[in-house]
C-alpha positions as CSV (number, residue, x, y, z in Angstrom):
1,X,-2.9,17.3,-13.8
2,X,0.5,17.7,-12.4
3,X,1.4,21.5,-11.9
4,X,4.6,23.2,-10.9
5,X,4.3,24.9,-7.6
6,X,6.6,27.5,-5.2
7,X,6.8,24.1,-3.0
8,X,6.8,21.0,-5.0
9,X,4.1,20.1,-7.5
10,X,0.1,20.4,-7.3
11,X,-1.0,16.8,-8.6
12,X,-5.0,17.2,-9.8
13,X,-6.9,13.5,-8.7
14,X,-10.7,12.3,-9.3
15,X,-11.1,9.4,-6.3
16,X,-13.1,6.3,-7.1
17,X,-14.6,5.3,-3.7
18,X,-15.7,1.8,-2.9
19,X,-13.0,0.4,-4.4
20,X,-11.8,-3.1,-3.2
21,X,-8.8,-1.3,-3.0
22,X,-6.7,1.7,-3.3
23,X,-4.9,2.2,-6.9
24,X,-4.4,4.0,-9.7
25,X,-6.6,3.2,-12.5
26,X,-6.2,6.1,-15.0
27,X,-6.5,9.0,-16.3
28,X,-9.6,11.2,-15.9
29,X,-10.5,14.1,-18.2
30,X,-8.8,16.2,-21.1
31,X,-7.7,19.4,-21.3
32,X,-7.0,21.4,-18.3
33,X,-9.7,19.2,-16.1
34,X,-7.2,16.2,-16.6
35,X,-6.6,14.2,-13.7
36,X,-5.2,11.3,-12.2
37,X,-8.3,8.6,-11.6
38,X,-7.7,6.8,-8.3
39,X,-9.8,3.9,-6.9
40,X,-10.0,4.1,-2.8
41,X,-11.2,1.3,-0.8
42,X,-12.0,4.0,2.4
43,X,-15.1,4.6,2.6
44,X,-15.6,8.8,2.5
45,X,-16.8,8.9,6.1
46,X,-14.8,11.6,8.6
47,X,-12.0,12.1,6.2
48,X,-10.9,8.3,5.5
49,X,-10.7,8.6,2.5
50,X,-8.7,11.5,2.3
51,X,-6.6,10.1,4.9
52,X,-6.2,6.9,2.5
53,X,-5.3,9.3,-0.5
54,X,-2.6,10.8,1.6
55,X,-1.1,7.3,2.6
56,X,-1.0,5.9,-0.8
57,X,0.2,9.4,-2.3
58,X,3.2,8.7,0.6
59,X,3.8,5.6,-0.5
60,X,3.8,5.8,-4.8
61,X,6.0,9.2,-3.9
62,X,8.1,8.1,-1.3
63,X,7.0,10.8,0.7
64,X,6.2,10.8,4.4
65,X,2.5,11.8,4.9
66,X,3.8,15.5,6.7
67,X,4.7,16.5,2.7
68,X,1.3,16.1,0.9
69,X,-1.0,18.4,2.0
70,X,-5.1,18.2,0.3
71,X,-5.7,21.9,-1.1
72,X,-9.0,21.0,-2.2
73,X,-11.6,18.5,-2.5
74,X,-12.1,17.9,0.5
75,X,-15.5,16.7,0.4
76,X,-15.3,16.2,-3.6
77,X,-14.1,13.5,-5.8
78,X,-12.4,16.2,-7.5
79,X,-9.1,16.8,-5.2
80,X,-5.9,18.6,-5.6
81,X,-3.0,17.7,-3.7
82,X,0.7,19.5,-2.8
83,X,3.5,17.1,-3.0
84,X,6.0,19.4,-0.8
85,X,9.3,18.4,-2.7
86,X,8.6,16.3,-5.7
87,X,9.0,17.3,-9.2
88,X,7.0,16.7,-12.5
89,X,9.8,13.9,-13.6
90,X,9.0,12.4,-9.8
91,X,5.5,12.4,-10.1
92,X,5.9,11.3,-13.9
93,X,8.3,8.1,-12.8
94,X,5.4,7.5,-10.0
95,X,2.5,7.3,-12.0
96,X,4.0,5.1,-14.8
97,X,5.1,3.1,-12.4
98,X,2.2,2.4,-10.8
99,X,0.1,1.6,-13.7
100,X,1.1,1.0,-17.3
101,X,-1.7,3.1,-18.6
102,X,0.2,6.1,-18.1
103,X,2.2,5.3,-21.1
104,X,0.0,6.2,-23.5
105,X,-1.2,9.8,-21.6
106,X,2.6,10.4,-21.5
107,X,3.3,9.6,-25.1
108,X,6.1,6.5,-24.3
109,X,3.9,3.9,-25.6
C-alpha cells in the first residue's frame, strides 16, 4: 500500500467512482494487493477523476499537485501514485487522519 521510493513514497489506491464525494473510506485488499479505498465524486471521463485523486491527494498530504505524479491506473480503479517528498510516517499521519478506520489496519486501535 505505501512503498518507499528513490523520490518519496508510492501510495497503492483502488477509486470508488460516483461517489457523492471524494474521501477515504478504507482499506482495500490484503497482502501485497493492499490499498487505500477512495470514494471520488468525478465522474472517470477525460481524466477527472484522476485529476480529483491528485487534488485530494494534495490536500490530505499537504502537497501541491506538481508533487504527486499517477504511475499507473490511469484508466483503472487500481492506481498507484508518487508522492515526491512524503514519507511512510507522512502518509501514515495522513491516512489516520482522514478516516478513523485506519486505526485498526495500522494496529493503534
Amino acid at each position: 500500500m505505501i512503498r518507499n521510493h528513490s523520490n518519496g513514497i508510492t501510495l497503492a489506491i483502488r477509486a470508488q467512482l460516483g461517489a457523492k464525494k471524494t474521501a477515504i473510506t478504507g482499506i482495500y485488499g490484503e497482502g501485497e494487493q493492499t490499498a487505500v479505498r477512495i470514494a471520488v465524486h468525478a465522474p472517470p471521463i477525460e481524466g477527472r477523476a484522476n485529476e480529483a485523486l491528485i487534488e485530494f491527494l494534495a490536500d490530505i498530504f499537504r502537497l501541491p499537485k506538481s508533487a504527486i505524479e499517477l504511475l499507473s491506473g490511469r484508466s483503472s480503479r487500481n492506481k498507484l501514485f508518487l508522492l515526491k517528498g512524503a514519507t511512510v510516517a507522512d502518509a501514515k499521519a495522513a491516512i489516520q487522519a482522514a478516516t478513523p478506520q485506519a486505526n485498526y489496519f495500522w494496529g493503534t486501535e
